[in-house]
VOMI-302957 format. One line per 5 residues: number of its first residue (from 1); for each residue x, y, z of C-alpha. Coordinates in pm, 1 decimal. Example, Ala and Ser with C-alpha at 12.3 -4.5 7.8 and 13.67 -1.06 7.14 Angstrom:
BEGIN
1> 1230.0,-450.0,780.0 | 1367.0,-106.0,714.0
END
This chain:
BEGIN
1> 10655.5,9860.7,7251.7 | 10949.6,10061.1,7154.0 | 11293.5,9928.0,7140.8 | 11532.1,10256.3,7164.3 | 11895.8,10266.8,7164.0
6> 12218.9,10304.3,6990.5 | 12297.7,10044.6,6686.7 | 12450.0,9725.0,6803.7 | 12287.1,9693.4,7131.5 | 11984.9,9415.4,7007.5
11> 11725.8,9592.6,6949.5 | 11636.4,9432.7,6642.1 | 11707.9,9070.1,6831.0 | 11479.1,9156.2,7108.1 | 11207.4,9288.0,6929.0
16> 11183.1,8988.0,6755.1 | 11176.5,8755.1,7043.2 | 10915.9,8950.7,7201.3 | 10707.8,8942.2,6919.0 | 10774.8,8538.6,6870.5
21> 10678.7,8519.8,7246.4 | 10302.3,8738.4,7251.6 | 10023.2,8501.3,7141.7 | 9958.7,8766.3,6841.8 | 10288.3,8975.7,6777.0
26> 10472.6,9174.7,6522.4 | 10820.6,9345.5,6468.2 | 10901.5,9625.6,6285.0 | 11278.3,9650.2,6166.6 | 11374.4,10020.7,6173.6
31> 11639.0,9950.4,5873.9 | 11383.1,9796.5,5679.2 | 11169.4,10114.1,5673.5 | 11499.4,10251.8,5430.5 | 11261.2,10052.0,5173.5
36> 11017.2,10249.2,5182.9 | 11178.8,10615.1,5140.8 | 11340.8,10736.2,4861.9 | 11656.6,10942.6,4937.4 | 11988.9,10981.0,4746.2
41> 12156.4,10852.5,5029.7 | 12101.5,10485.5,4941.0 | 12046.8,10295.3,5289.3 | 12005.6,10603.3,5493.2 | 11659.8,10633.6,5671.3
46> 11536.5,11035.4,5733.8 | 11455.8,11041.8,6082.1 | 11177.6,11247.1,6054.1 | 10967.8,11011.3,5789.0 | 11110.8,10730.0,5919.1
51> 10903.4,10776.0,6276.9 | 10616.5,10875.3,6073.7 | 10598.7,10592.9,5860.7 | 10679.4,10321.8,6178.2 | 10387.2,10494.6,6367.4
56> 10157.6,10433.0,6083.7 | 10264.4,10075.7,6051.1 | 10231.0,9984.6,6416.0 | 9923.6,10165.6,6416.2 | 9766.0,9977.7,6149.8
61> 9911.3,9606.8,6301.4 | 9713.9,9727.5,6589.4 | 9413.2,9788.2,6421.3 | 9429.0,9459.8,6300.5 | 9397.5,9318.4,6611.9
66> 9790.8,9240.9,6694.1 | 9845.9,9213.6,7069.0 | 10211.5,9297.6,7084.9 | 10394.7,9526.8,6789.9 | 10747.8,9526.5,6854.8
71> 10930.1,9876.3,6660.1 | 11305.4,9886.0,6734.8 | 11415.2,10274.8,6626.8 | 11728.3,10501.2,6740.1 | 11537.1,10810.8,6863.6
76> 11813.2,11091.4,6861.6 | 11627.9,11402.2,6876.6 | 11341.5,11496.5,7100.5 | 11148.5,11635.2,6796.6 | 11161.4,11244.1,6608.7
81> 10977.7,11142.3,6922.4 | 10727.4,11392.9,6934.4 | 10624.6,11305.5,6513.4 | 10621.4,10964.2,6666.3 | 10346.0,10998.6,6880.6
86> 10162.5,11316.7,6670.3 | 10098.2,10942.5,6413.0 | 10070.8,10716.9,6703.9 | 9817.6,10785.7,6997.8 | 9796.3,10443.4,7194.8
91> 10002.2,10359.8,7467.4 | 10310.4,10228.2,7422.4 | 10641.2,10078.6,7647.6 | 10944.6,10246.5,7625.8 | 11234.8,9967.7,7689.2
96> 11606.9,10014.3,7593.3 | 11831.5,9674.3,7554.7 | 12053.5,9756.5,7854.0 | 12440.3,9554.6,7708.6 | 12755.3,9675.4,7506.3
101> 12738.3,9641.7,7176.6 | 12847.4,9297.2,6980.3 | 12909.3,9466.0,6634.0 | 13248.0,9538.1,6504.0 | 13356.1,9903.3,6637.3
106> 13061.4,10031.2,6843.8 | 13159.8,9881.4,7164.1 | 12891.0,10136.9,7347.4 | 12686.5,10106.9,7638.2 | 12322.4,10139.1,7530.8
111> 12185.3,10509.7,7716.2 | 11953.1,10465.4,8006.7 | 11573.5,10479.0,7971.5 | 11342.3,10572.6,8201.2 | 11206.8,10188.1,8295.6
116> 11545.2,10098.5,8362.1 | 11742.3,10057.6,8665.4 | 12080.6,10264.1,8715.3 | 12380.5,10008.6,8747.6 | 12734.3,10002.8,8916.8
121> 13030.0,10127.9,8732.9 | 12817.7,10234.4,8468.8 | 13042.2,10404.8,8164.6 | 12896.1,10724.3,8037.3 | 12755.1,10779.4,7679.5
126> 12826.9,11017.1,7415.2 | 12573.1,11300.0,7425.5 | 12437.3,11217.5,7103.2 | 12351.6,10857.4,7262.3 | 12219.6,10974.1,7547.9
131> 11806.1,10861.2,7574.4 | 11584.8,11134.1,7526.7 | 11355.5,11229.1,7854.0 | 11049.9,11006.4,7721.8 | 10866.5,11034.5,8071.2
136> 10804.0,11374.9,8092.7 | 10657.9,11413.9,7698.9 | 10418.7,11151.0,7738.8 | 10334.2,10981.6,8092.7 | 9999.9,10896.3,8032.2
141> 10098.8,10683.3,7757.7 | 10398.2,10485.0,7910.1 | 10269.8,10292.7,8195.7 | 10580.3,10200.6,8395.9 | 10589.7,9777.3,8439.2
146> 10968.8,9696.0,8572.1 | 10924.5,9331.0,8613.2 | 10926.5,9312.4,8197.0 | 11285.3,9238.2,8034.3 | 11389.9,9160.6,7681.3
151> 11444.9,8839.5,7777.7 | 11116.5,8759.4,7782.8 | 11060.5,8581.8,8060.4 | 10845.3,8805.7,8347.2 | 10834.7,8712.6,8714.2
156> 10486.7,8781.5,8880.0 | 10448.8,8944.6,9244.4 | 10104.1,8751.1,9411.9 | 9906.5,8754.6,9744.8 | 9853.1,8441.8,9906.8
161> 9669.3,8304.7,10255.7 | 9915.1,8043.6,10358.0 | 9976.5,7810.1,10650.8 | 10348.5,7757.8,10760.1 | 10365.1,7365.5,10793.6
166> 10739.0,7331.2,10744.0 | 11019.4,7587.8,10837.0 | 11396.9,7448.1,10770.3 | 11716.8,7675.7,10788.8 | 11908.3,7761.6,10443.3
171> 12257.2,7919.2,10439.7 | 12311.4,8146.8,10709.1 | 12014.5,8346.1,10709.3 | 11744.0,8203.7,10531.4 | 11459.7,7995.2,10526.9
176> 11293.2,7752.7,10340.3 | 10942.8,7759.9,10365.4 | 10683.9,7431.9,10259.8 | 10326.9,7627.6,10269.3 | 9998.2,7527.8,10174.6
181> 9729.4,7791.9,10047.6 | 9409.2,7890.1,9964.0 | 9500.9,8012.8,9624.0 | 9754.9,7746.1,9493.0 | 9753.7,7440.7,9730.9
186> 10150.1,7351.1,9779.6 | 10394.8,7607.1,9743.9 | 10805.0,7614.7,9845.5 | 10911.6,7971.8,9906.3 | 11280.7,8103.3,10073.7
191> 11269.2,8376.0,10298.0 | 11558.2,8527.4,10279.7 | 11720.5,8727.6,10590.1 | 11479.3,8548.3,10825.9 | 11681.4,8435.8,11107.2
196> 11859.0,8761.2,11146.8 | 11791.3,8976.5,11442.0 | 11683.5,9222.0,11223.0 | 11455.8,9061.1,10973.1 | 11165.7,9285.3,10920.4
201> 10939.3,8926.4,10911.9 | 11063.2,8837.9,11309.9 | 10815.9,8526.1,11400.4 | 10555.7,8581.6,11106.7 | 10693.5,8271.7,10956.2
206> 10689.7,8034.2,11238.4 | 10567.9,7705.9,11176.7 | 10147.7,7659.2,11198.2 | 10172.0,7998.3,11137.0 | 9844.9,8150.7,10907.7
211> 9983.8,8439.6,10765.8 | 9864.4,8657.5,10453.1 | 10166.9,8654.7,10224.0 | 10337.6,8860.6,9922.2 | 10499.5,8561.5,9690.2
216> 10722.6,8666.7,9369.3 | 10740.8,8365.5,9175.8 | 11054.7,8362.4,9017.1 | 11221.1,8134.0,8736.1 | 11291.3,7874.4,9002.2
221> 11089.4,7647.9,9191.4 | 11071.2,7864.9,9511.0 | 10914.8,8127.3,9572.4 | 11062.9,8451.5,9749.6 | 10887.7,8570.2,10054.6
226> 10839.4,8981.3,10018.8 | 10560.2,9013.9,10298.7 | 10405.0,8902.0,10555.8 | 10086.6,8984.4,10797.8 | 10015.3,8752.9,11066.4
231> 9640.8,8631.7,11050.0 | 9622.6,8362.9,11291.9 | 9982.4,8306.7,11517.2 | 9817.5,7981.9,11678.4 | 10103.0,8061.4,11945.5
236> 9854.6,7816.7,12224.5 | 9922.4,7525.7,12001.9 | 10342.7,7580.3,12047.2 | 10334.1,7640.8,12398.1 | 10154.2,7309.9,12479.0
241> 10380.4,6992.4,12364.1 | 10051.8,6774.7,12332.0 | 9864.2,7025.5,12075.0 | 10217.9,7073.6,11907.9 | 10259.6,6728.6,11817.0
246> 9926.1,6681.8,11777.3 | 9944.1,7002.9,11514.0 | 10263.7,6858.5,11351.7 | 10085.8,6509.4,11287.0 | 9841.9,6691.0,11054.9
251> 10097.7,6904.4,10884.3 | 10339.5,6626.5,10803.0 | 9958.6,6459.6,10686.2 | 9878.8,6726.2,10450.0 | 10213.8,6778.0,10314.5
256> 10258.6,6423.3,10226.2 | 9914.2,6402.6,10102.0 | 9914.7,6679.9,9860.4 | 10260.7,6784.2,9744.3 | 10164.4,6934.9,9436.7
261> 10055.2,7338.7,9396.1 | 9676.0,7161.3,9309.8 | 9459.5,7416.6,9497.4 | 9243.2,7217.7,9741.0 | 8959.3,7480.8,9938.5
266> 8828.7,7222.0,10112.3 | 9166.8,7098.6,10247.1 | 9299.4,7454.9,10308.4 | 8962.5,7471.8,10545.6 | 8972.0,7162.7,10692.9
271> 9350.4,7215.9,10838.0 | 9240.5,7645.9,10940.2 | 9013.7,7466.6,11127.3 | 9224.0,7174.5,11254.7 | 9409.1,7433.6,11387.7
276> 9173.9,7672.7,11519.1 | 9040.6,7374.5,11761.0 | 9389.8,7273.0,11880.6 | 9419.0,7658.5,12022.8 | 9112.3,7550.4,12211.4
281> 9087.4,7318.5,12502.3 | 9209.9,6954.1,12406.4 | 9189.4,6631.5,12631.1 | 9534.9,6487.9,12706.9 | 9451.2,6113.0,12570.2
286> 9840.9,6051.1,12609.1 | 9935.0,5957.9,12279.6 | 9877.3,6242.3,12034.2 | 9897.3,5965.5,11700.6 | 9572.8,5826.5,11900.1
291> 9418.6,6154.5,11942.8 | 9056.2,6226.7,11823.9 | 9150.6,6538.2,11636.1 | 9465.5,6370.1,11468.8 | 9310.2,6061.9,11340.8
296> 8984.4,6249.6,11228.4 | 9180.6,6476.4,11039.4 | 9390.9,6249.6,10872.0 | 9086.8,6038.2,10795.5 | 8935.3,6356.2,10594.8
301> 9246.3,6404.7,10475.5 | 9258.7,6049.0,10314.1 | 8880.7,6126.5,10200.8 | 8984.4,6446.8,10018.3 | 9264.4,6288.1,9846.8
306> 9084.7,5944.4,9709.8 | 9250.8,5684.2,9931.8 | 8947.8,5692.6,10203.5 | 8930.5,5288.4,10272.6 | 8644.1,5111.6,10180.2
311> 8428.9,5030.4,10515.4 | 8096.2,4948.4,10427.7 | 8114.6,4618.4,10296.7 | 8401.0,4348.9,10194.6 | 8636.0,4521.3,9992.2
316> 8763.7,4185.7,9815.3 | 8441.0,3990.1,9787.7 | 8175.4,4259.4,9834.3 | 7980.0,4081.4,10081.5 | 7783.5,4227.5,10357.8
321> 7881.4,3975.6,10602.8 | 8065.5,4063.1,10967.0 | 8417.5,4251.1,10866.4 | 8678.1,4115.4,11085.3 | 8990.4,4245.5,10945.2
326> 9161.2,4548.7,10740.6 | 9327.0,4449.2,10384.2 | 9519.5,4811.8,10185.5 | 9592.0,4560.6,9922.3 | 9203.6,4523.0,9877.4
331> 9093.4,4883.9,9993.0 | 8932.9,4842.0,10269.5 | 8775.1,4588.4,10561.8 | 8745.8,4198.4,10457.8 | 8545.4,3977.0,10602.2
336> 8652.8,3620.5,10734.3 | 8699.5,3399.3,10419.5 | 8860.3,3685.1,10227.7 | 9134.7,3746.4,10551.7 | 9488.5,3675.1,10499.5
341> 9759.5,3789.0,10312.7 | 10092.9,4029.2,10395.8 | 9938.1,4379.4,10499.9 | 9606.4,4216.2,10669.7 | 9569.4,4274.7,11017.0
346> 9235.8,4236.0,11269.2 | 9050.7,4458.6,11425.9 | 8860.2,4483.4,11700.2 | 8512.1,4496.1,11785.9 | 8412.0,4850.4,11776.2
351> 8697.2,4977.8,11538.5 | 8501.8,4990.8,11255.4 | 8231.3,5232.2,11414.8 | 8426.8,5465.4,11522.3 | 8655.0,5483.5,11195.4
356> 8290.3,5580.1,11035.2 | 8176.4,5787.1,11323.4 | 8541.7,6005.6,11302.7 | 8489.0,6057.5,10906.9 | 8154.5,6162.4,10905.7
361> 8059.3,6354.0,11196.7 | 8246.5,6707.9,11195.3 | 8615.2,6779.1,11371.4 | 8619.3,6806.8,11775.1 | 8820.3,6747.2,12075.4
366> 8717.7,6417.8,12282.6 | 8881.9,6115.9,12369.3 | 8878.8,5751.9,12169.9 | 8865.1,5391.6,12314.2 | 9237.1,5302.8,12343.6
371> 9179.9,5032.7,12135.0 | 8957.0,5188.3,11908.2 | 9184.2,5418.5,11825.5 | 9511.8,5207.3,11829.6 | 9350.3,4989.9,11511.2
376> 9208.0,5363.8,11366.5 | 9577.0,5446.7,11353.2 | 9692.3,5142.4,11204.4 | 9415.3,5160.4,10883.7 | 9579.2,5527.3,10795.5
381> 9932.1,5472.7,10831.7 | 9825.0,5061.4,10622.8 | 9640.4,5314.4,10380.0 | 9965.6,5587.3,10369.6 | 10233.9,5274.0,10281.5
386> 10018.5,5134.5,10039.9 | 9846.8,5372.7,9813.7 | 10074.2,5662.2,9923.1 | 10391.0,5512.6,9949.2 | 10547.5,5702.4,10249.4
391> 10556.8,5666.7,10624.0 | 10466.2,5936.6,10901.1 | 10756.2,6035.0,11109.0 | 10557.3,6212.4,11350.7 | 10316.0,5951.2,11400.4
396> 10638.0,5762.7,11603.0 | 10758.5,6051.2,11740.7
END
């Protein structure tokens, strides 16, 4: 990396915090390379040694294996460049500390580089400060990366398959955006400009939305939205107020269950193909908390996470006996001595089968046993208070 620009601007400063900040990194001070030439100017540095004897030193840190060398120079002719890279043939970065100067008497602008972007109300240079043309000497060797600053810290640009399971309005415009994808489980991003009539996203975003997204991650905890390609609208499952709030019980599930970016595949399938079966035909079992797909899915859900209830045998005593009730404080089904307590509540006969049946045989449309189902969705929401420590809104919706 070279650090060009006028005296004053940081170069020195900068070079050394990149080189503190690469796993394996070194500076190289262009005033200290007055120490190694003699000249009867004392503390003048010949420019045309001076790049010959910083190539060689950055050459030789690389050859020893250094990741990062840092050399901070003032390049004022076109010719010191050029002995620059006739000593030095890797590739290098050209960056230029883009701030006035902080020393006494050289309040300058630092000239523009190629890698950096032109700014407002920008105060010309002196000639003799003005960067030379680096680009068009050397292009193969300066590959251009504008997401890099001398601050060190570099934002990254990523793709992403993502499901929309919350959309809320921000400021005027916006959106904020609570996704879950394949690549990082949980992510928060802002779309920015969304609600505007002339948002280039339009309904790309919508909730239950699959979409195949461009993220920048950012210093901040959410992520901007740069692009979006519609994979799967699921637009059947909005137009039908069952499916919706059927759909809407599962996303509320998963992003309770799993608010951390912990990639989960098997989750990240599980809800494509929740959702894939709610664009299908669905039974109307009039309560969408008691619906087959809903309290399957949550049940896998539960199962994915580690809070899946214990239903073979007694959770408190461990005996096989009849199971008559459902205890979260012991994990799972009790039988009758072991009954009792705050959180324990009966169940029916025929609850616990189809609890087992819903977690182990795949995800489908069909209808429950009222009651069956009722006690089903009293275990999860028992299992989401006690081990989870939340409550599903859109299971009382």
């Amino acid at each position: 990396m070279i650090l060009d620009g006028p005296a004053g601007v940081g170069k020195t400063t900068v070079g050394r915090l990149r080189a503190a900040r690469a796993a394996n990194g070194a500076s190289i001070e262009g005033d200290a390379l007055a120490g190694f030439i003699v000249t009867r100017q004392p503390g003048a540095v010949p420019h045309g040694p001076g790049c010959e004897n910083g190539a060689t030193i950055a050459a030789n840190y690389v050859r020893a294996g250094y990741d990062l060398v840092a050399f901070e120079y003032c390049f004022e002719e076109r010719g010191h460049v050029e002995r620059f890279f006739d000593a030095y043939t890797a590739p290098v970065f050209l960056f230029t500390p883009g701030r006035r100067s902080r020393r006494p008497g050289r309040d300058r602008r630092a000239p523009r580089s190629a890698f950096t972007r032109p700014r407002a109300r920008r105060r010309s240079c002196r000639r003799d400060e003005v960067s030379l043309p680096t680009a068009t000497w050397h292009p193969q060797r300066m590959p251009i990366d504008r997401r890099r600053s001398y601050t060190g810290r570099m934002g990254r640009t990523y793709r992403a398959d993502a499901i929309v399971l919350r959309s809320m309005r921000f400021g005027e415009a916006d959106r904020i955006l609570h996704l879950y994808t394949a690549e990082r489980g949980r992510v928060n991003a802002i779309a920015k400009g969304v609600r505007k009539t002339t948002s280039r996203f339009g309904g790309r975003l919508e909730p239950l939305t699959r979409a195949a997204l461009m993220l920048h991650e950012g210093r901040g905890e959410l992520h901007t939205v740069s692009g979006a390609d519609i994979v799967s609208a699921h637009a059947a499952v909005r137009e039908r107020p069952y499916t919706l709030s059927v759909a809407l019980i599962g996303a509320e599930a998963v992003l309770k269950l799993h608010p951390e970016p912990d990639p989960q595949p098997r989750v990240f399938d599980g809800l494509v193909r929740f959702l894939e079966l709610l664009d299908g035909p669905v039974p109307d079992s009039g309560s969408p908390a008691a619906d087959s797909l809903a309290v399957g899915f949550q049940l896998k859900l539960l199962l994915l996470a580690g809070y899946l209830p214990h239903l073979v045998s007694c959770a408190a005593c461990g005996t096989d006996g009849p199971l008559v009730g459902y205890s979260p404080t012991a994990g799972g089904a009790v039988c009758e001595p072991c009954s009792g307590g705050p959180e324990w509540f009966r169940l029916r006969p025929g609850s616990l089968e189809t609890i087992e049946t819903l977690i182990e045989r795949p995800l489908r449309p069909g209808r429950l046993d009222p009651a069956a189902a009722d006690d089903a969705v009293r275990v999860v929401e028992a299992t989401y208070a006690h081990h989870g420590g939340f409550r599903m809104r859109t299971l009382h919706a």
